[in-house]
MMTF fields as JSON, N, C-alpha, C and O atoms, coordinates in Angstrom:
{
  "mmtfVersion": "1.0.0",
  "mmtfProducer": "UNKNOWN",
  "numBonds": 391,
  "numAtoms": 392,
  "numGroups": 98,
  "numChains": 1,
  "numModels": 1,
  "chainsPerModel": [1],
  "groupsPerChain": [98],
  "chainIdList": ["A"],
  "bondAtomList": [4, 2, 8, 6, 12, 10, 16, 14, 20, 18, 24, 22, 28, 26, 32, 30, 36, 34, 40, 38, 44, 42, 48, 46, 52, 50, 56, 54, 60, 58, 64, 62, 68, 66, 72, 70, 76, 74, 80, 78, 84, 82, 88, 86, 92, 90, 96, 94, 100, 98, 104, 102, 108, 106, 112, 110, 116, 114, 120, 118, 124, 122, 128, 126, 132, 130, 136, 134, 140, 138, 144, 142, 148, 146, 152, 150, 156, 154, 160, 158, 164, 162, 168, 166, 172, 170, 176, 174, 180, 178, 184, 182, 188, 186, 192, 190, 196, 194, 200, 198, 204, 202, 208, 206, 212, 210, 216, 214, 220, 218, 224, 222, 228, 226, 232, 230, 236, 234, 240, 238, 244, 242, 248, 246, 252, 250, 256, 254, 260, 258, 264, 262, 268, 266, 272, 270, 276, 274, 280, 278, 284, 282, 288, 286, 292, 290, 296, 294, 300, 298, 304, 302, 308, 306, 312, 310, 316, 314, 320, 318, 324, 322, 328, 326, 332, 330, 336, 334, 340, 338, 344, 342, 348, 346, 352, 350, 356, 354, 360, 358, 364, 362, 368, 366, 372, 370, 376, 374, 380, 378, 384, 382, 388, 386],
  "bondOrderList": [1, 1, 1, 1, 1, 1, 1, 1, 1, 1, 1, 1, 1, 1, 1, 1, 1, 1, 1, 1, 1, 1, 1, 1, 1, 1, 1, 1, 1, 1, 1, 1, 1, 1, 1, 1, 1, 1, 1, 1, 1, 1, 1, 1, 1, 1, 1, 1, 1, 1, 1, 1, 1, 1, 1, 1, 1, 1, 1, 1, 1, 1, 1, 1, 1, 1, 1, 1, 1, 1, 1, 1, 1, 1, 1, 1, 1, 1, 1, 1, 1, 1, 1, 1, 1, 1, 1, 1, 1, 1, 1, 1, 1, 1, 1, 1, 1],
  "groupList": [{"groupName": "UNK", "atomNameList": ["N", "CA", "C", "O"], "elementList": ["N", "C", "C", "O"], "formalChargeList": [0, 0, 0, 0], "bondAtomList": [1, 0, 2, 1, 3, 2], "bondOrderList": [1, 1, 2], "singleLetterCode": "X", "chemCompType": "L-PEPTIDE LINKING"}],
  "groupTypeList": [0, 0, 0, 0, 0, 0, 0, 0, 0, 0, 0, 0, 0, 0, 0, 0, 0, 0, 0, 0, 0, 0, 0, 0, 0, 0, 0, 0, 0, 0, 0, 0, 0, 0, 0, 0, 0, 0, 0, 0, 0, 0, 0, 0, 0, 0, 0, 0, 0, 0, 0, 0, 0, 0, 0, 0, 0, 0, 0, 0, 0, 0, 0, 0, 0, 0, 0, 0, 0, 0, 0, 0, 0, 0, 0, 0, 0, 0, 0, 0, 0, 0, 0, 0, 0, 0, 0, 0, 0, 0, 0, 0, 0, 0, 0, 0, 0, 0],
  "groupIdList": [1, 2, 3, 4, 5, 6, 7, 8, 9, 10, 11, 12, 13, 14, 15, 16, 17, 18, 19, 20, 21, 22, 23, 24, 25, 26, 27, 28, 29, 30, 31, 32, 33, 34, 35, 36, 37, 38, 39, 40, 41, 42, 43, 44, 45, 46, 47, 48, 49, 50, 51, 52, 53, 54, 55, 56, 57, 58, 59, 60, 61, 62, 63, 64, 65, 66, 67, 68, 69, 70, 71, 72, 73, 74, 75, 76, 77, 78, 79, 80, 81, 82, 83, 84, 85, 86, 87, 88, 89, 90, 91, 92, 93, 94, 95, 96, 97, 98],
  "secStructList": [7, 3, 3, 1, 7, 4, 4, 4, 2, 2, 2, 2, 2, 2, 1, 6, 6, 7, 4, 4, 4, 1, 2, 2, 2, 2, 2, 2, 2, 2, 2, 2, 6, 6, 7, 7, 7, 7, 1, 2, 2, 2, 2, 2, 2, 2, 7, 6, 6, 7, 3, 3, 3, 6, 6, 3, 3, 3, 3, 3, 3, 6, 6, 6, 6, 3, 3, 3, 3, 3, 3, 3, 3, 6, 6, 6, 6, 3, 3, 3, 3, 7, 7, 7, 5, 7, 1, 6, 6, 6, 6, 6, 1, 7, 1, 6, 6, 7],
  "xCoordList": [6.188, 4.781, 4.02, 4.497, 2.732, 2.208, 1.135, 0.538, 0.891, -0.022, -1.234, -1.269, -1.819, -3.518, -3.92, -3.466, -4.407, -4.473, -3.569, -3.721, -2.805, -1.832, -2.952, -2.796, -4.018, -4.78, -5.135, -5.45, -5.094, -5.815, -5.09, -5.559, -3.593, -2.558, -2.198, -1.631, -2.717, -2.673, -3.424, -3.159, -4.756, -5.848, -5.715, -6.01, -5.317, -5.127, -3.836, -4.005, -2.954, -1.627, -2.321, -2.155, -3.011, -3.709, -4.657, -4.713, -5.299, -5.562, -5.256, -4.245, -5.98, -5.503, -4.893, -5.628, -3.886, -3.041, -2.528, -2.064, -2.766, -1.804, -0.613, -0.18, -0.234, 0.6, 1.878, 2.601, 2.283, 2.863, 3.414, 4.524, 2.543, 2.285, 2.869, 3.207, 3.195, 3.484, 4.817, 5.134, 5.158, 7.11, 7.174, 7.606, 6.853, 6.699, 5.749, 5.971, 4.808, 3.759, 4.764, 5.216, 5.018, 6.051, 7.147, 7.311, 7.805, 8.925, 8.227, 8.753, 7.156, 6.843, 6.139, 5.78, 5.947, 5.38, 6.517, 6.454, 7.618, 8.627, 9.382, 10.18, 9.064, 10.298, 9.575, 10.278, 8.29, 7.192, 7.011, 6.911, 6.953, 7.165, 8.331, 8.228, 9.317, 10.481, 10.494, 11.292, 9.686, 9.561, 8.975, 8.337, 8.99, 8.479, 7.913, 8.458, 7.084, 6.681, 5.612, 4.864, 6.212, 5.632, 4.887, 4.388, 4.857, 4.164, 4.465, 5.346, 3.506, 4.037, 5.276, 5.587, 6.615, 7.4, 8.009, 8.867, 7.777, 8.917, 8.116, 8.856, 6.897, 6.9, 7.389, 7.696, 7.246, 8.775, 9.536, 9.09, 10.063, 11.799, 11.569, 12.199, 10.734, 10.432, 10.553, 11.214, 9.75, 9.341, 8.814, 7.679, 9.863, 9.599, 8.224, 7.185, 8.149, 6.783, 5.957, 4.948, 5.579, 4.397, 3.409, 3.953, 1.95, 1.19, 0.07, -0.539, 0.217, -1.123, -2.52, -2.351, -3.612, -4.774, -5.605, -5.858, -5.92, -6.447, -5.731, -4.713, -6.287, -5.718, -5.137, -4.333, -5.659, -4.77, -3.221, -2.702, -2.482, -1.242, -1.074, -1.268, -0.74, -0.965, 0.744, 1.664, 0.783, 2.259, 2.118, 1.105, 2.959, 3.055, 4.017, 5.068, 3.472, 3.771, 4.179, 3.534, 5.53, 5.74, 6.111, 5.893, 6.644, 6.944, 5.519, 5.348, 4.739, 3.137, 2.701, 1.766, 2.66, 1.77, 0.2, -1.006, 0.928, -0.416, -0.234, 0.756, -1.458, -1.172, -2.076, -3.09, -1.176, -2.136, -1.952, -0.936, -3.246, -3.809, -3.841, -4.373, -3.458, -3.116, -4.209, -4.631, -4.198, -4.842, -3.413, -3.357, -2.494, -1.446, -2.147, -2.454, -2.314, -2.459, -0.932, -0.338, -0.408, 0.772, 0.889, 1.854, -0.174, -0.003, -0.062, 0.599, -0.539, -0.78, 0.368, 0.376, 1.199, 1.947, 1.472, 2.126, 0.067, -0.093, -0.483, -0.577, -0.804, -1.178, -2.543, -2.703, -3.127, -4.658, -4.319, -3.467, -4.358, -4.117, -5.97, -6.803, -6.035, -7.172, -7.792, -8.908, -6.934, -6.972, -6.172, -5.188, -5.926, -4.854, -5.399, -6.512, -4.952, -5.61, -4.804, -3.59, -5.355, -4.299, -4.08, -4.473, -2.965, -3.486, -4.554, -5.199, -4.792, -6.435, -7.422, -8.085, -7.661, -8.888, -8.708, -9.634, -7.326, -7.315, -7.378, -7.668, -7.193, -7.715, -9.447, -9.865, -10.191, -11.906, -11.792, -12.304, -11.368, -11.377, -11.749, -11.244, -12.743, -12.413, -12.147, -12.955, -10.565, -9.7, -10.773, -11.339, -10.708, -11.319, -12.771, -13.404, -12.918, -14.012, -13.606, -14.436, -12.571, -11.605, -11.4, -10.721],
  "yCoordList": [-1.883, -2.119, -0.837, 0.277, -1.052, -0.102, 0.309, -0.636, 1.649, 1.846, 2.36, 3.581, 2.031, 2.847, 2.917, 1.968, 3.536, 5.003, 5.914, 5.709, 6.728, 7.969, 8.661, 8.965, 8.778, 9.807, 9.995, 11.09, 8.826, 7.999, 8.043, 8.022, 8.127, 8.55, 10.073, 10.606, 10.581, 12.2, 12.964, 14.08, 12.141, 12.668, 12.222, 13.031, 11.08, 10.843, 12.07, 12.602, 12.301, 13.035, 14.762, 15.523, 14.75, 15.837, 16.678, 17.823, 15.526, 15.595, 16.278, 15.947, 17.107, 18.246, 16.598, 15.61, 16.606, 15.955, 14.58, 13.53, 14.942, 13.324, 13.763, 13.197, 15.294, 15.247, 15.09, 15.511, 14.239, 13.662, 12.117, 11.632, 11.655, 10.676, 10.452, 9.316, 11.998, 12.14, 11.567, 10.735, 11.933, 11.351, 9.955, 9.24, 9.48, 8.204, 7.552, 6.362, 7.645, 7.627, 7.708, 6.637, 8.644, 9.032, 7.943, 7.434, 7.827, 7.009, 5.186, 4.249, 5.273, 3.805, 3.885, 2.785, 4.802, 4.487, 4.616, 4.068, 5.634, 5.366, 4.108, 3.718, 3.507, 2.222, 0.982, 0.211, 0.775, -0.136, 0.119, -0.889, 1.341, 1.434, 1.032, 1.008, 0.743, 0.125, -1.176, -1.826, -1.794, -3.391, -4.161, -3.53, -5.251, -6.425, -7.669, -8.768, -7.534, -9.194, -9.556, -8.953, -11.068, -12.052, -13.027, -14.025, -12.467, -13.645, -12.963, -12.169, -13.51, -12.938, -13.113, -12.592, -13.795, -13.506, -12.857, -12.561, -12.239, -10.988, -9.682, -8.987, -9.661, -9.072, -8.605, -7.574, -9.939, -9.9, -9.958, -11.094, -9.939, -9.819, -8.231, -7.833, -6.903, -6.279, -5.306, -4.478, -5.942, -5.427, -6.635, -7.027, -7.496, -8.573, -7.994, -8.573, -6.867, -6.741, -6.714, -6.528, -6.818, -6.645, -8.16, -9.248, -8.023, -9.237, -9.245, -8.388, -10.692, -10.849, -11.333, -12.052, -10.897, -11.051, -11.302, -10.437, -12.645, -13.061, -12.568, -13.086, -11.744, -11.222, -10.223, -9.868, -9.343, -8.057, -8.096, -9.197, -6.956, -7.336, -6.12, -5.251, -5.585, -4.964, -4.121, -4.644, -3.168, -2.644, -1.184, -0.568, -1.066, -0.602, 0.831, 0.705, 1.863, 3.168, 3.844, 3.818, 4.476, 5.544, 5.204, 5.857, 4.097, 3.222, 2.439, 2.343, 2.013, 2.155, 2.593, 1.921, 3.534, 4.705, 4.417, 4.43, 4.198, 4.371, 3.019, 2.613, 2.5, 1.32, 1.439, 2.005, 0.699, 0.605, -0.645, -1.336, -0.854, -1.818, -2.188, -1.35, -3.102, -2.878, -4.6, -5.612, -4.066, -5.913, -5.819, -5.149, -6.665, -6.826, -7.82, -8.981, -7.335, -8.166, -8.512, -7.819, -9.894, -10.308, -10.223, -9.663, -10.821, -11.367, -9.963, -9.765, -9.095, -7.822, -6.437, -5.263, -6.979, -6.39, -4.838, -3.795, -5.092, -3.82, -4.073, -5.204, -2.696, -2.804, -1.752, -0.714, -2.251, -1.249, -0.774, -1.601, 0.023, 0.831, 1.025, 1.696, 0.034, 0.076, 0.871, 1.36, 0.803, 1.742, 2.343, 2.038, 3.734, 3.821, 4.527, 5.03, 4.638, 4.45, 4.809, 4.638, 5.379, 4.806, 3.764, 3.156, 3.059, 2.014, 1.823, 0.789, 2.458, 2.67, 2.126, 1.397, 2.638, 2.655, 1.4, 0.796, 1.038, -0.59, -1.787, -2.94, -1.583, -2.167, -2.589, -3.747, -1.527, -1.625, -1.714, -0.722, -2.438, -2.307, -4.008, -4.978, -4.155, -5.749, -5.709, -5.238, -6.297, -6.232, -6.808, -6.109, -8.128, -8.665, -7.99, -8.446, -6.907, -6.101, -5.214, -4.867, -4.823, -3.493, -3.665, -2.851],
  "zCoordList": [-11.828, -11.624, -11.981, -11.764, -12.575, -12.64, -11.339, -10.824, -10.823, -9.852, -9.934, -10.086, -9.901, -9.948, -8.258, -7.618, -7.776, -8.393, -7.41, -6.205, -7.741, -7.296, -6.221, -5.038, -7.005, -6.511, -5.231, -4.765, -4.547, -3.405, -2.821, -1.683, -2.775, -1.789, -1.524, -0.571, -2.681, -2.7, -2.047, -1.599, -1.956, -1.351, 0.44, 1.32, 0.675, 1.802, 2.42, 3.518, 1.808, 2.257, 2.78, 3.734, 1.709, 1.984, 3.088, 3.538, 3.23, 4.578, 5.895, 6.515, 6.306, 7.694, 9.019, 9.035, 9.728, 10.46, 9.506, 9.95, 8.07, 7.481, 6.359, 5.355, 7.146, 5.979, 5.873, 4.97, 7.164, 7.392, 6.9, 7.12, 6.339, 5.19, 4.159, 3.826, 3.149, 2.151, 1.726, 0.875, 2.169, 1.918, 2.183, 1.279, 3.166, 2.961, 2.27, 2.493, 1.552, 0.688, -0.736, -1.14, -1.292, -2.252, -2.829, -3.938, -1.593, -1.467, -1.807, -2.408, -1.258, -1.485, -3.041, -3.46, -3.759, -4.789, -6.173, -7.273, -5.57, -6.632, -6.559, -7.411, -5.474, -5.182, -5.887, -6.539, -5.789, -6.143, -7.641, -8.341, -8.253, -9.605, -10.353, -11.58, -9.863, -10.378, -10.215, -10.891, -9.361, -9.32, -10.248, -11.091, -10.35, -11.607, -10.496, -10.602, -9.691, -8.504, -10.048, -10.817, -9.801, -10.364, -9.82, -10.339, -8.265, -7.193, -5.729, -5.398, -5.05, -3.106, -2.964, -1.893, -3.714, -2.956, -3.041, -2.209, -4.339, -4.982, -3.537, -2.842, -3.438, -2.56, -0.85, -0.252, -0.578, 0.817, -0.071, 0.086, -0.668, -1.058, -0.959, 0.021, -1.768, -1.56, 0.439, 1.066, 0.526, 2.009, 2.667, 2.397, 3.851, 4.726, 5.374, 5.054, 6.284, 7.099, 6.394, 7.074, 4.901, 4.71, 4.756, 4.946, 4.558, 5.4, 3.98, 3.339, 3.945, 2.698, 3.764, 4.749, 3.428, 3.986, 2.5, 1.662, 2.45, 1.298, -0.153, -0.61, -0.617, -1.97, -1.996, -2.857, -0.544, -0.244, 0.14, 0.32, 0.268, 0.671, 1.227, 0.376, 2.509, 3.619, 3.879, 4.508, 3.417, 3.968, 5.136, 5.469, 5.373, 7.122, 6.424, 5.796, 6.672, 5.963, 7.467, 8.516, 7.164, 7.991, 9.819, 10.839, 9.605, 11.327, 11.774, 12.989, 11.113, 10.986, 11.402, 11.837, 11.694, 11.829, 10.64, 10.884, 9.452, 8.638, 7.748, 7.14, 7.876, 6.983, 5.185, 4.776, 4.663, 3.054, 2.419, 2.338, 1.924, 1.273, -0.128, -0.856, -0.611, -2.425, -2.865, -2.306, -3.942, -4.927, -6.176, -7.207, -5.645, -7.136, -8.241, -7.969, -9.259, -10.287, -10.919, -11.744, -10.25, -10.884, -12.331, -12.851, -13.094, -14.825, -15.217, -16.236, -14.828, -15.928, -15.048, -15.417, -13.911, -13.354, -12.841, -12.856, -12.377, -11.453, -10.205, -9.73, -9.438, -8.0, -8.12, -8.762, -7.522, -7.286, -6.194, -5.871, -5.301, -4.264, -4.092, -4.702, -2.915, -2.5, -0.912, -0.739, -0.164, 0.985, 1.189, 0.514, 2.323, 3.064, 4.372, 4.216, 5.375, 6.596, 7.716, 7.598, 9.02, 10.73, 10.506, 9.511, 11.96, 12.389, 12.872, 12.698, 13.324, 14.273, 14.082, 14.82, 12.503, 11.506, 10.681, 10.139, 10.632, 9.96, 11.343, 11.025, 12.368, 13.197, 12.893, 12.931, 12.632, 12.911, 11.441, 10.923, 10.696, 9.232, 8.661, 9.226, 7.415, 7.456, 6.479, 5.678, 5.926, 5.284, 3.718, 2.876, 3.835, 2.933, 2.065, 1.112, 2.753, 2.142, 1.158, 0.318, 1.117, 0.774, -0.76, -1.387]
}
């Protein structure tokens, strides 16, 4: 898969108390770059906990501690990396806005 954007996880990792993030951040983007989903289910096959909320698809980073938000475009085989967040802050978050 291709990912857009790196940056947005870099910048989050960066962050004074998130840099704790990183490695698991890392790890989910080399593992996801080697994938081919052609549909939600290649995604649980992927990772069972993760949760689709409309078009988003919601994975649980780091014991969830931090959650992130993607838009997969199946036909053109990428992922937009649209949030990343606490739980906290995706609690008061409305997904479908994102």
């Amino acid at each position: 898969m291709v990912i857009i954007s790196v940056r947005k996880l870099r910048e989050f990792w960066q962050q004074a108390g998130r840099e704790d993030a990183e490695q698991a951040l890392r790890a989910w983007y080399d593992l996801v770059e080697q994938e081919d989903w052609s549909g939600p289910a290649d995604v649980k096959r992927f990772d069972r906990k993760a949760s689709f909320v409309g078009e988003r698809v919601v994975f649980n980073i780091r014991g969830n501690r931090y959650r992130l938000i993607v838009l997969v475009l199946y036909d053109c085989r990428t992922v937009l990396i649209r949030w990343i967040g606490t739980h906290a802050e995706y609690d008061e978050l409305d997904v479908g806005g994102v």
